[in-house]
Every structure is written in C-alpha cells, then in structure tokens.
Short mmCIF file of the C-alpha atoms (twelve columns), coordinates in Angstrom:
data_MODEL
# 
_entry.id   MODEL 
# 
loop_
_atom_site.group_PDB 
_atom_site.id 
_atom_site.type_symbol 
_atom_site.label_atom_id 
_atom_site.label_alt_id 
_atom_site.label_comp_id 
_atom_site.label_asym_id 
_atom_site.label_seq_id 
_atom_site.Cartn_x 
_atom_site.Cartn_y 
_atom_site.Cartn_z 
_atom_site.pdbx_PDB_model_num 
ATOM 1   C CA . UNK A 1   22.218  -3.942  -8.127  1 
ATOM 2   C CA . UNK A 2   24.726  -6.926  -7.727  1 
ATOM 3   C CA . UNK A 3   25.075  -6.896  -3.550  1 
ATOM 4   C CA . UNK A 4   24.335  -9.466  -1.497  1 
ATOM 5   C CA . UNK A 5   21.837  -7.801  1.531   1 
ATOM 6   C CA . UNK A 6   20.551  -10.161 4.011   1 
ATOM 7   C CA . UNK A 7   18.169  -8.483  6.288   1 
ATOM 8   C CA . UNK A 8   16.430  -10.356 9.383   1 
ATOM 9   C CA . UNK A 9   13.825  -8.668  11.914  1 
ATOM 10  C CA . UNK A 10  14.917  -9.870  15.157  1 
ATOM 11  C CA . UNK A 11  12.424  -8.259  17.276  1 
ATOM 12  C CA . UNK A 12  9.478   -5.177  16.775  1 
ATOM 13  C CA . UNK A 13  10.300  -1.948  18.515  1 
ATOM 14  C CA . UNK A 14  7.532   0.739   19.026  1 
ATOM 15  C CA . UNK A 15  8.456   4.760   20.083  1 
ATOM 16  C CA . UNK A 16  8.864   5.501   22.683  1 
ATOM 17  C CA . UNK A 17  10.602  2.622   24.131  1 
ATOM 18  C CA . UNK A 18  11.922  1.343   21.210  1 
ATOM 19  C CA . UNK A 19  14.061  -2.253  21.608  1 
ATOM 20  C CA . UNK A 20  13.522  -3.237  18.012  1 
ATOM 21  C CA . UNK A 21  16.513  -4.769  16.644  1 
ATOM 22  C CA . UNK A 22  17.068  -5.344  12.785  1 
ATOM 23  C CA . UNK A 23  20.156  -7.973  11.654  1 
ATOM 24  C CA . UNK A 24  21.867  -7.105  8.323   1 
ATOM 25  C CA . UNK A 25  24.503  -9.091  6.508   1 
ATOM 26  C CA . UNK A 26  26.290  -7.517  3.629   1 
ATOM 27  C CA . UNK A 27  28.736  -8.981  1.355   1 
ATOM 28  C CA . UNK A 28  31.022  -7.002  -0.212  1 
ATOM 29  C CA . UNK A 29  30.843  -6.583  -4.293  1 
ATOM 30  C CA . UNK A 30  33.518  -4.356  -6.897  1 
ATOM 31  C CA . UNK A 31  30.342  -2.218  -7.688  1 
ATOM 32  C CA . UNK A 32  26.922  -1.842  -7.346  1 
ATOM 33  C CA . UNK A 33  25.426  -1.626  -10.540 1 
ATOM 34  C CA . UNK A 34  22.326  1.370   -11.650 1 
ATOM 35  C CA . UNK A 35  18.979  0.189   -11.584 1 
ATOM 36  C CA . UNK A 36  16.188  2.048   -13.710 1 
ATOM 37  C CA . UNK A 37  12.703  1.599   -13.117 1 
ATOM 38  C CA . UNK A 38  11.317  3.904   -16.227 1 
ATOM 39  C CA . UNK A 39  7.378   2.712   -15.397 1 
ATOM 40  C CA . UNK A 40  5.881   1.378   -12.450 1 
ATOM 41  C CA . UNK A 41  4.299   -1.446  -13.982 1 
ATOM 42  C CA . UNK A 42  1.044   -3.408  -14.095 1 
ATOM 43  C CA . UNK A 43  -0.090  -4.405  -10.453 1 
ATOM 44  C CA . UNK A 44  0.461   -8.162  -10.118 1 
ATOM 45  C CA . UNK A 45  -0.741  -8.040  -6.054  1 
ATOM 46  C CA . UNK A 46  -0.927  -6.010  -2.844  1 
ATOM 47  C CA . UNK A 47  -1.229  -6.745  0.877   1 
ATOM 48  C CA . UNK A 48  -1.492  -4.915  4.296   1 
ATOM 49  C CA . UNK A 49  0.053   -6.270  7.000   1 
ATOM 50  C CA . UNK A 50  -0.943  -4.843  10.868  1 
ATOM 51  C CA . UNK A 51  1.540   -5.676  13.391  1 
ATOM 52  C CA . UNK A 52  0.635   -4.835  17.342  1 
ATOM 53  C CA . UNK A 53  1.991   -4.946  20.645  1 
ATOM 54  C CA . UNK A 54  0.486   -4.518  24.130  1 
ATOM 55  C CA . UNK A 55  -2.387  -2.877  22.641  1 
ATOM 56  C CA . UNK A 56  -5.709  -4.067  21.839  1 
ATOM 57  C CA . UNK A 57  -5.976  -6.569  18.427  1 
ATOM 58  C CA . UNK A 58  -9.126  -4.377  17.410  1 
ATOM 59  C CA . UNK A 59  -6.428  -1.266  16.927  1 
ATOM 60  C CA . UNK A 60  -4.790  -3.353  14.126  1 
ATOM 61  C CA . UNK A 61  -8.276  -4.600  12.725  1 
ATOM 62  C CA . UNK A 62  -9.505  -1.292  12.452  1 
ATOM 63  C CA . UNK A 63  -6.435  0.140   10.239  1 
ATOM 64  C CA . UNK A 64  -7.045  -2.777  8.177   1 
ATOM 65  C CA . UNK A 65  -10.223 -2.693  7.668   1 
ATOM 66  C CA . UNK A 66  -10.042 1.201   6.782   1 
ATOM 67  C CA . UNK A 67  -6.944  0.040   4.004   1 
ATOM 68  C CA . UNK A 68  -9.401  -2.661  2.792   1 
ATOM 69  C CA . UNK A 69  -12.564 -0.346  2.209   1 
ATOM 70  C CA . UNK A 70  -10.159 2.322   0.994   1 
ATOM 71  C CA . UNK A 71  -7.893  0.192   -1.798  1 
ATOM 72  C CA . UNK A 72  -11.012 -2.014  -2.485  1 
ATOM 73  C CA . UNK A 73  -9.070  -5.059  -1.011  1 
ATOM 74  C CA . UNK A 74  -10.114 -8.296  0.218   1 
ATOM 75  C CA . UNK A 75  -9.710  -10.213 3.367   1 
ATOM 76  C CA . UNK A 76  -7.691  -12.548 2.087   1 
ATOM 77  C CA . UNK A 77  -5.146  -9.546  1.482   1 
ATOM 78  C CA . UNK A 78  -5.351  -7.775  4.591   1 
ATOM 79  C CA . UNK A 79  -3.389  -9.869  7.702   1 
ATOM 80  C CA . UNK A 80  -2.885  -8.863  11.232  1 
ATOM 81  C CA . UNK A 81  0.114   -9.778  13.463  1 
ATOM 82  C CA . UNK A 82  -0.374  -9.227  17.016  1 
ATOM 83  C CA . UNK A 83  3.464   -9.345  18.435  1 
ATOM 84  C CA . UNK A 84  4.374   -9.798  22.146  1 
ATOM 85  C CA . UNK A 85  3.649   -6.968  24.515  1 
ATOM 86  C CA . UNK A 86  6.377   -6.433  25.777  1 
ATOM 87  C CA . UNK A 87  7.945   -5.027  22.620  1 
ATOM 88  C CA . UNK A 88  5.175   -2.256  22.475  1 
ATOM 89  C CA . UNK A 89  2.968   -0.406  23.119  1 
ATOM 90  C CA . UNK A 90  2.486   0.485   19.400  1 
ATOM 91  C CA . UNK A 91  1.459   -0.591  16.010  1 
ATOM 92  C CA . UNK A 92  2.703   -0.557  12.936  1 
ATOM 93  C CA . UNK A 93  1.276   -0.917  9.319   1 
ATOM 94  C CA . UNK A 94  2.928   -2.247  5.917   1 
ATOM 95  C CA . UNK A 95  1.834   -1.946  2.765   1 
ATOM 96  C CA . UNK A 96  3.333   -3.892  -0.262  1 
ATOM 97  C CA . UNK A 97  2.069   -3.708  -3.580  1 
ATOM 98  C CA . UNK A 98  4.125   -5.866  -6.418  1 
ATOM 99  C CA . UNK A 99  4.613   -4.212  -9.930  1 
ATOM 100 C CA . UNK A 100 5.350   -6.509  -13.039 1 
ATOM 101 C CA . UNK A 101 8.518   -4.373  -13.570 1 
# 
C-alpha cells in the first residue's frame, strides 16, 4: 500500500498478566495506496505455529497435532515454540496459509 511498517515482537504476553510488548516503526508516506485482492488464490503453503509459556510443551503439541489431523498437514508444517515462563501462563496458536495472489 506504499508504507513502510516495521513490526518486531519483543516479548510474548499471555491474559491475564499480559507483559507482551510489540515494537512498530512507521515511516511516513503522501498516501497509502488501495489494495484489491478480487480472489484468494491458489494455496502455495501453510504452517501452524504453537507458542507456550509456563505451561506444559504437551498443551502446544496437542493443538498442533489436532490442526495437523484437521487441515491434513504434515509435521514438517506444524512447529512448536515453547517461550520463557515467565511471560505466561498461556499459549497461543498461528496459522499462516500463503495464497499465490
């Protein structure tokens, strides 16, 4: 859309204590410019992505394993982060599928 967004996790958060802290940088441009997506596209790839913190690994293994038997994916596209306990409790899941448009 023509701006420059820089965006940088700096450290998970999970409710209810929270913490998580996101860095953006944004450079100013004359206009942002319409985007339009008429189709979604052929699927080129998909991943899920498990991220947990003072909880148990399996908690994270489990959700993936239920995306993997669910979206007929492989191992190979199914990765678990464990993140330091202290920003948790909690878990989070991300799911990113890239279209060719």
């Amino acid at each position: 859309m023509g701006a420059q967004v820089e965006l940088r996790l700096e450290r998970h958060g999970f409710y209810p204590a929270g913490g998580g802290i996101v860095t953006a940088a944004i450079e100013p441009c004359a206009r942002l410019n319409p985007t339009e997506l008429p189709t979604c596209g052929v699927r080129c790839d998909a991943d899920a992505e498990a991220f947990v913190a003072g909880i148990p690994a399996s908690v994270g293994r489990c959700e993936l394993a239920c995306i993997g038997r669910g979206m007929g994916w492989d191992e190979a596209q199914l990765r678990l982060h464990v993140v330091s306990g202290e920003q948790g409790p909690g878990t989070a899941v991300l799911l990113t599928l890239e279209q060719s448009t």
